[in-house]
C-alpha positions in Angstrom: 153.8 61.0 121.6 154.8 62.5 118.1 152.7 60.7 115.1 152.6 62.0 111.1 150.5 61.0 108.4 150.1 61.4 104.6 147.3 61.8 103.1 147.2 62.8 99.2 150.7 64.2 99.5 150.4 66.2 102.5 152.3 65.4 105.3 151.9 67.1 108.9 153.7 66.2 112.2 151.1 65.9 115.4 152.7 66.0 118.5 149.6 64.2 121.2 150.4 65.4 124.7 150.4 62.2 126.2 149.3 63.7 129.4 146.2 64.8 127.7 142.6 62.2 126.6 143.8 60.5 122.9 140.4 62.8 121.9 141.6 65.4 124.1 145.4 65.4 122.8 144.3 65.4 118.9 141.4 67.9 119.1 144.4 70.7 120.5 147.3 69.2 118.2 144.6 69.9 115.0 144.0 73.2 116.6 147.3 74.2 117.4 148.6 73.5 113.3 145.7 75.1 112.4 146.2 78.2 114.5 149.6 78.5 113.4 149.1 78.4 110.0 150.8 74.9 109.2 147.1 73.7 108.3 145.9 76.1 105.6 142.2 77.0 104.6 141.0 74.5 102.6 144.1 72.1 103.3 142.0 68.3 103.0 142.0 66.5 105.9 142.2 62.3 105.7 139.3 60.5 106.9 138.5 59.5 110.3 139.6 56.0 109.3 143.0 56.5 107.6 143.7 59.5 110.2 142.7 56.6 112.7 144.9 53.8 111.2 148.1 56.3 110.7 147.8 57.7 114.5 146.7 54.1 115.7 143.6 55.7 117.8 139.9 54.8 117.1 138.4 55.9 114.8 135.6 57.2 116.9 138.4 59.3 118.5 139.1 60.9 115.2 135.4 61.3 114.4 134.6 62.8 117.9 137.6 65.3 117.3 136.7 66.4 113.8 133.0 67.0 115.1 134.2 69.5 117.8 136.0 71.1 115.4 133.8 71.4 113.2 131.1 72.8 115.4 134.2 75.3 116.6 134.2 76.5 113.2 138.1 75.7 112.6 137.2 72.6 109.9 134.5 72.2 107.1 132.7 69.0 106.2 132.4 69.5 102.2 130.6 66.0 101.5 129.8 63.0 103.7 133.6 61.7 103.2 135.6 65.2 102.8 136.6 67.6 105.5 138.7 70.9 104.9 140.2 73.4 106.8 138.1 76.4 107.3 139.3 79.9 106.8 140.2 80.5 110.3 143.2 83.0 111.2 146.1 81.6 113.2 146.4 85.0 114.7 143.9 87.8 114.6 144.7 90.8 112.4 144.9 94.4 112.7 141.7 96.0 113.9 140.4 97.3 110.2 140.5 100.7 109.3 136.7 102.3 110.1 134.5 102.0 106.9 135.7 98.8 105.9 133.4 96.7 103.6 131.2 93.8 105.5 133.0 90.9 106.0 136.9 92.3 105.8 136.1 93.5 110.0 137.7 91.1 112.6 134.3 90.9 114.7 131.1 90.8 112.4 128.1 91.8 114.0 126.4 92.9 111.4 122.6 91.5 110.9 121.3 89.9 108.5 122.7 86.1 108.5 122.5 82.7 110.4 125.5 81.4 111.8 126.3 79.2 108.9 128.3 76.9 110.8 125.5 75.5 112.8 124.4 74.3 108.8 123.0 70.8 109.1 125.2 69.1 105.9 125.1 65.6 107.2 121.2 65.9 107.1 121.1 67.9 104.0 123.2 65.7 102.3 121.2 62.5 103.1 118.2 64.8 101.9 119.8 65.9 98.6 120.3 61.8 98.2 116.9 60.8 99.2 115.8 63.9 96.0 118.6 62.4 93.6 117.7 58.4 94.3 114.2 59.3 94.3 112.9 61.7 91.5 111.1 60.6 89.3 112.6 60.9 84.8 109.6 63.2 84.5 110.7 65.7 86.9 113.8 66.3 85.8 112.2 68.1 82.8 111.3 72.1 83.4 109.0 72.4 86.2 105.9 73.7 87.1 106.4 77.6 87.8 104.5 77.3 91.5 107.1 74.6 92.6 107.6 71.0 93.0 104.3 69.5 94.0 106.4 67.5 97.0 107.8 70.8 98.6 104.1 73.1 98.3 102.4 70.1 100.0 104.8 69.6 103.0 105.3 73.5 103.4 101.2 74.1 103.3 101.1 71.3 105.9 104.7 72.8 107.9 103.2 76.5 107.5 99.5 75.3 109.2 101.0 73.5 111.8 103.5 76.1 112.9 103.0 79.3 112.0 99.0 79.1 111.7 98.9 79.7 108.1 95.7 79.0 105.6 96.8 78.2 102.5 96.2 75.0 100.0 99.7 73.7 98.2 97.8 75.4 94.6 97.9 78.9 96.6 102.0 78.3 97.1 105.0 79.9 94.8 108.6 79.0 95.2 111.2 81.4 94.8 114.8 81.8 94.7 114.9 83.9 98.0 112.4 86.8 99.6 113.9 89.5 97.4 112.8 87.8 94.0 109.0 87.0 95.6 108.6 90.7 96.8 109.3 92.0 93.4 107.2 89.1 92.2 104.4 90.8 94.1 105.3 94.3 93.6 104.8 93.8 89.8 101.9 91.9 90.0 100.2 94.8 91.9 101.5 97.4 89.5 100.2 95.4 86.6 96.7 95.7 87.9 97.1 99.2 88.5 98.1 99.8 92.1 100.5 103.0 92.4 101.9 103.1 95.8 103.1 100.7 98.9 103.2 102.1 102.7 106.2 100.8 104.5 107.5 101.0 108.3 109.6 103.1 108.5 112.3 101.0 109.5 113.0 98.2 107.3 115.8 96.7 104.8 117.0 99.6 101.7 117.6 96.9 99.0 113.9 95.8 99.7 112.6 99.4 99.2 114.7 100.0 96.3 112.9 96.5 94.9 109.5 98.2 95.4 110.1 101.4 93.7 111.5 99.1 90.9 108.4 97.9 89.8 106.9 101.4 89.6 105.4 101.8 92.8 105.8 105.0 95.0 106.9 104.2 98.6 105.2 106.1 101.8 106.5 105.3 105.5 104.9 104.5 108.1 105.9 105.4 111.5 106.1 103.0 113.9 106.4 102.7 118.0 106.9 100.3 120.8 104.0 98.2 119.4 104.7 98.0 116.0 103.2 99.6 113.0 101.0 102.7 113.7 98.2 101.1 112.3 96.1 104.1 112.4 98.2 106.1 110.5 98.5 104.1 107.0 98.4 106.3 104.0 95.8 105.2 101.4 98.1 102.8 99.7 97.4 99.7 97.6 99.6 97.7 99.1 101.6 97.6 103.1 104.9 95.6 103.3 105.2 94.2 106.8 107.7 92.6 109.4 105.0 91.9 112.2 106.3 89.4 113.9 109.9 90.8 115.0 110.4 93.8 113.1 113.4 94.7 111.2 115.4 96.1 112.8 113.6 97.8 116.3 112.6 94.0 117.1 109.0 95.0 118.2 105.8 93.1 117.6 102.7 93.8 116.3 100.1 94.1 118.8 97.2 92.0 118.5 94.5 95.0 118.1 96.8 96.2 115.6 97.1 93.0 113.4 93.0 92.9 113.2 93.1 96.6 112.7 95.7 96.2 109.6 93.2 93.3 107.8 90.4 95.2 108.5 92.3 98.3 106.5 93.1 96.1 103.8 89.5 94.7 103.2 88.2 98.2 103.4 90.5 99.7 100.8 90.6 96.4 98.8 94.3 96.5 99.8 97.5 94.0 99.9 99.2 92.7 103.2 102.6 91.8 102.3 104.1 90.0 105.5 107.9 89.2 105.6 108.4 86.8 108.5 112.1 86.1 108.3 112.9 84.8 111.1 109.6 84.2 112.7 111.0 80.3 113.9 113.0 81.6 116.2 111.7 83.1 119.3 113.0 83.1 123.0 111.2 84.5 125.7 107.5 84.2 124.5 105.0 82.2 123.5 104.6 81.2 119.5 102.9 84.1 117.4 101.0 83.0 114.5 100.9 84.7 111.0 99.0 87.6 110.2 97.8 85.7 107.0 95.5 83.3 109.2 93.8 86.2 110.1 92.3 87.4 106.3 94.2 84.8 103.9 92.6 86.7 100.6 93.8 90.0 102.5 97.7 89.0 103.2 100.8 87.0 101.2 102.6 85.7 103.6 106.9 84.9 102.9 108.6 82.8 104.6 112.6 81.4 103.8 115.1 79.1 104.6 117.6 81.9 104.8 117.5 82.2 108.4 116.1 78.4 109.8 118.9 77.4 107.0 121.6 79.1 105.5 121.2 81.9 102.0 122.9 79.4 100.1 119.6 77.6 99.8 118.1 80.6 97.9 114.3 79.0 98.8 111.2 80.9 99.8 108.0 80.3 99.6 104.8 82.8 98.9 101.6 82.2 100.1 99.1 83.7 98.2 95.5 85.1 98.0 93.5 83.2 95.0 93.3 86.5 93.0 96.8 87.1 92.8 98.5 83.2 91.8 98.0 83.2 88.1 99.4 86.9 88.1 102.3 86.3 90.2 102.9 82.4 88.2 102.9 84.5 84.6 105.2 86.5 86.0 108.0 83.7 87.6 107.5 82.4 84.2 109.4 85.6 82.7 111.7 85.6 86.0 113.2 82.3 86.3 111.0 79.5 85.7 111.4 77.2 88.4 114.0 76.6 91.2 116.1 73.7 91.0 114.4 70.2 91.8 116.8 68.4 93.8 116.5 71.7 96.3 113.2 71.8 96.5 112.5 67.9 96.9 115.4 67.9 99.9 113.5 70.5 101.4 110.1 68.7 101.3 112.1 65.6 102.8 113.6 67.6 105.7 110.2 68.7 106.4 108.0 65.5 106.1 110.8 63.5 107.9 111.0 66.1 110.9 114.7 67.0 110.2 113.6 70.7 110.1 111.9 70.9 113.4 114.9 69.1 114.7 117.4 71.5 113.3 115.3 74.3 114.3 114.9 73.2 118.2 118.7 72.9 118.5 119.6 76.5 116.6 117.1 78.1 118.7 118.7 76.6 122.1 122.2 78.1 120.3 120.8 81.4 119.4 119.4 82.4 122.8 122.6 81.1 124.5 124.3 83.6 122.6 121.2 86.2 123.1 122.1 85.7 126.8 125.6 86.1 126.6 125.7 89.2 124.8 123.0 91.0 127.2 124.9 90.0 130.6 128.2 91.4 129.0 125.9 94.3 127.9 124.2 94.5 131.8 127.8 94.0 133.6 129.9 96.3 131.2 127.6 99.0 129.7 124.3 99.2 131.5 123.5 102.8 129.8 122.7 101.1 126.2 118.9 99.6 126.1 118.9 96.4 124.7 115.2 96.2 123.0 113.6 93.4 120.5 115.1 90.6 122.2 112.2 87.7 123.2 112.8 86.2 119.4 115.2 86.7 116.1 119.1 87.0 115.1 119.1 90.6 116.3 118.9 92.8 118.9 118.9 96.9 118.7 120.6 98.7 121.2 119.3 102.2 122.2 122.4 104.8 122.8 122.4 107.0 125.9 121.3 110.7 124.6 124.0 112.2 126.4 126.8 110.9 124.4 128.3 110.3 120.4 125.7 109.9 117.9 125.1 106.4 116.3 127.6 106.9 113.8 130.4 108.2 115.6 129.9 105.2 117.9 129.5 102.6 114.6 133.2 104.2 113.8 134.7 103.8 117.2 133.6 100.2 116.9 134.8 99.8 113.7 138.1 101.1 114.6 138.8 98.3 117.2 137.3 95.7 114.4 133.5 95.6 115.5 131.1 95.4 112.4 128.0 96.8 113.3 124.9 98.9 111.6 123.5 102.1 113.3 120.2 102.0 113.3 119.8 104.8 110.7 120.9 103.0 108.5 117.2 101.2 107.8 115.2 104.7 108.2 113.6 106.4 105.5 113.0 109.4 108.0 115.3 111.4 110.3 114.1 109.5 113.7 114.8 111.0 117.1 116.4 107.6 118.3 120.1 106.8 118.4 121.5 102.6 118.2 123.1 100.0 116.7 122.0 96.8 115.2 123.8 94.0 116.3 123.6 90.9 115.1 124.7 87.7 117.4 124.4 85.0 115.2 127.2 85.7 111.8 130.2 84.9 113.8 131.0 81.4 114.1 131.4 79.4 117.5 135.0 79.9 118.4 134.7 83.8 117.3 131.4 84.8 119.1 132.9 85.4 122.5 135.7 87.4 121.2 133.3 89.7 119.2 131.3 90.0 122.2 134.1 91.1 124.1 135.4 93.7 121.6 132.0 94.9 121.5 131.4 95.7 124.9 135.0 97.1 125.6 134.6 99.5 122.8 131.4 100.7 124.2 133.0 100.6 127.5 135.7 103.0 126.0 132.9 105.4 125.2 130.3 105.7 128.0 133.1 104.9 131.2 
């Protein structure tokens, strides 16, 4: 049957295969004029009820297809009542020329982000609601500089109960993101005198180049199949840390090595600066706790709602030793005073209601379906690449043969059939012995993810057949 609607001026003709479920039948004819182009990106969509009235289905029909959809990454929910097209292609484009800039390829696979379409906005809406309907005059005045007293007491209560964390709600800072609570940190060390920060080896550039900002001198550490090489820090005032799934190898740090790192900190007077980024999502192991329950006046633990959420949020937290608050708090005075309320008091509401651990349980059954997928293409299509650091994160590292291209030449093949990916020199601040790639499985969204897959493994195919 062949059914059109209007809806603020726009007017599309559906054709419903009648052979085809009335869900069925509108979930491909949606598809189809996206696809094709006749549905733009951000082309407003009516509601479930007016599309439900025009096309005489129920409305539960509509509301069921938009919800597939939207989990397929072709539409975007903008507010409870609005839903837009989402800048999907009708028809993929020309593999990009190698060296393109992140996000231009046609299969990112690059690290580094959740897939933002798995973004819970019905919940966070209803949050944001529950902040606006809720706060208090008095709050909406400039805040204090640790954070809104609701969000420090449900994350000192969320950070005990899950990732073993000591730390009282006066002890918490929140930040606008990791980056601005390392260089919090970082200057608050300098300003007491410290000089220099070990590092692994491996880690993020734009987070060294934050250290060295505030005046301290960087010194790698190497690291191997069990993490840090404990035994081998330099005498440094400080050690930045990824112990629970390092970035990017994947490895973690064994237990002997995490008492041996507090026990080198209290001995030098020292500072334990542990970046768990992703430490909610984990696979094929039991839960690890945090370092910082191990010497909590030894350690700052960092957590964010980058990865169990989305960048957008631009929240973290610090958790910090008594010595170091008032230091680090006159200091997010001068940097921004306070993150915005509303954020902060959704956030405390997703975690006192639950909504978090919900959210978290369902992305972490998503991730390691994808996790799986990509290592049995990997097993079946290219068993001479290593697949390591894969019980828990966003990422996995794959080890290149050594008879064969070096990293880069085979990031550039990739790149040349549209594959975004990072070799793994690319987080080194030595020459390393070890040829990869980073790839990341969670950036593309739900409709693109096989497809990258695929284009991944054929290109490796192309090079190690």
């Amino acid at each position: 049957m062949a059914n059109s609607w209007t809806s603020g001026g726009l007017e599309l003709h559906l054709d419903l295969d009648p052979g085809l479920g009335r869900r069925v039948a509108l979930e491909r004819a949606l598809r189809e004029a996206i696809r094709s182009g006749r549905l733009t990106a951000g082309a407003q969509l009516p509601s479930s009820r007016a599309l439900a009235q025009d096309l005489g289905l129920a409305r539960g029909t509509v509301v069921q297809a938009y919800e597939q959809l939207l989990a397929e990454g072709y539409l975007l929910s903008t507010s409870r009542t609005s839903t837009e097209v989402a800048p999907v292609p009708g028809t993929p484009p020309s593999p990009p020329e190698p060296g393109k800039q992140r996000g231009q390829a046609l299969h990112n696979l690059e690290p580094g982000t959740p897939d933002v379409s798995g973004f819970p906005r019905t919940q966070w809406a209803s949050a944001l609601r529950h902040a606006v309907a809720t706060v208090p005059d008095e709050d909406l005045r400039y805040g204090d500089p640790r954070g809104h007293p609701a969000l420090r007491r449900a994350l000192a209560a969320y950070l005990a109960r899950v990732r073993g964390v000591r730390v009282s709600e006066q002890q918490l800072i929140i930040c606008s993101g990791f980056a601005q609570g390392l260089g919090l940190v970082s200057g608050a060390l300098r300003a007491q005198g410290a000089s220099t920060m070990a590092v692994e080896n491996y880690g993020l550039r734009f987070h060294y180049e934050i250290v060295e900002g505030t005046g301290l001198r960087l010194l790698p550490v190497p690291m191997d199949a069990d993490g840090l090489v404990v035994e081998q820090l330099p005498a440094a005032d400080g050690v930045l840390v990824t112990p629970s799934h390092q970035m990017p190898s994947g490895t973690t740090l064994h237990p002997a090595r995490r008492t041996a790192l507090v026990e080198w900190a209290r001995e030098r007077g020292a500072l334990v600066i542990e970046d768990d980024y992703d430490g909610e999502f984990r696979y094929d192991r039991q839960p690890i706790g945090a370092v910082q329950g191990l010497a909590p006046e030894q350690v700052v633990y960092a957590g964010t709602a980058s990865k169990s959420l989305a960048p957008a949020i631009r929240l973290a937290w610090l958790a910090v030793p008594h010595r170091l608050v008032e230091p680090i708090v006159a200091a997010r005075k001068l940097a921004e005073r306070h993150c915005p309320t509303f954020d902060q008091v959704a956030l405390a509401h997703l975690l006192d209601s639950g909504g978090l651990d919900r959210h978290l349980r369902r992305m972490r059954a998503h991730y390691r379906k994808r996790r799986d997928l990509l290592l049995d293409a990997l097993r079946e299509r290219v068993p001479q690449v290593r697949p390591t650091g894969i019980a828990a994160g966003l990422h996995v590292t794959l080890l290149l043969p050594e008879q064969g291209p070096d990293q880069r030449e085979v990031a550039r093949i990739l790149a040349a059939r549209g594959v975004a990916t990072h070799p793994l020199s690319f987080y080194s601040r030595q020459p390393m012995a070890e040829q990869g790639l980073v790839i990341g499985y969670a950036t593309p969204a739900g409709h693109a993810f096989q497809p990258a897959v695929r284009a991944l493994v054929d290109g490796l195919s192309s090079v190690y057949d």
